[in-house]
N, C-alpha and C positions, 0 to 999 in steps of 0.2 A: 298691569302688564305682568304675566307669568314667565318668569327668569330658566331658561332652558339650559341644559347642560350637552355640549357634544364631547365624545368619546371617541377618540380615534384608537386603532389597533395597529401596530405594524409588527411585520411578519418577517422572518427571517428571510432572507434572496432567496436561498434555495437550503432547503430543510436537509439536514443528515440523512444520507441514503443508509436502509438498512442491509441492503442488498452487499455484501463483500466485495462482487465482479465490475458492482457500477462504480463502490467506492475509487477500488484498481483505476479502474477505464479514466475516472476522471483526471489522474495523477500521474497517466500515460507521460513519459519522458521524463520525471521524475529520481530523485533519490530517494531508495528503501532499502531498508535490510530484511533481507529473507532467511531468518532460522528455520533449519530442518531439525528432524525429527532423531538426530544424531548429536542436535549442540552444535555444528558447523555453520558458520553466517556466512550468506552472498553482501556485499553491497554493490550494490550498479544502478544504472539508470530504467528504469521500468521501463520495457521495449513492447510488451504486449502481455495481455494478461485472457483468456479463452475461459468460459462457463462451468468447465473442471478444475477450474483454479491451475493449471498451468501458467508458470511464468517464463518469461525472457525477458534477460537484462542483457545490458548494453555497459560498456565498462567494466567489468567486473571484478570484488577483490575474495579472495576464500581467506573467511580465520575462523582458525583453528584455536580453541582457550583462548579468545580474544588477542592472540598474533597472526598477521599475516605471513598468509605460505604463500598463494600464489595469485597470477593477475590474469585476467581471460579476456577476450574480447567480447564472445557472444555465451552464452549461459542458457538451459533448457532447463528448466526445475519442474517434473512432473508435481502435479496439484496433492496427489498422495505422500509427498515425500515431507510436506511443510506440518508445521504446528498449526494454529486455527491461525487463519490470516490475522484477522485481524492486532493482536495484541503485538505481533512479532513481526510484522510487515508497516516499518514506521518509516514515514516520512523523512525526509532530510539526515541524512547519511553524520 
């Protein structure tokens, strides 16, 4: 009798998207913080995020040298304005 060996593999659920707009998309309703291209942070709720990297958030707080100035409700951050998403666009506030 020749003794066989089985090999199973398992795979992650769902692999790390490299894509930026899908990472966003999936995180929709979410807490992030959004640094621009000034050192100014958003935090709010991710409201929608569009293929130019535009965002809207939802709750919104502005700091300034890490103090808050002011609180907004709805937020338009054109895609041009941010640093490269991903490093600066974190999860959980």
């Amino acid at each position: 009798m020749e003794a066989t060996t089985a090999t199973t593999t398992t795979e992650p659920a769902s692999a790390p998207s490299s894509d930026p707009s899908s990472f966003l998309s999936e995180i929709i309703g979410g807490p992030i913080v959004v640094k621009l291209n000034s050192g100014v942070e958003y935090r709010g709720e991710l409201s929608s995020v569009d293929g130019y990297m535009n965002i809207a958030l939802e709750k919104t707080e502005e700091y300034v040298a890490g103090r808050l100035r002011n609180r907004y409700g709805d937020v338009f951050i054109r895609g041009n304005n941010g640093l490269p998403p991903l490093p600066y666009l974190t999860p959980g506030c």
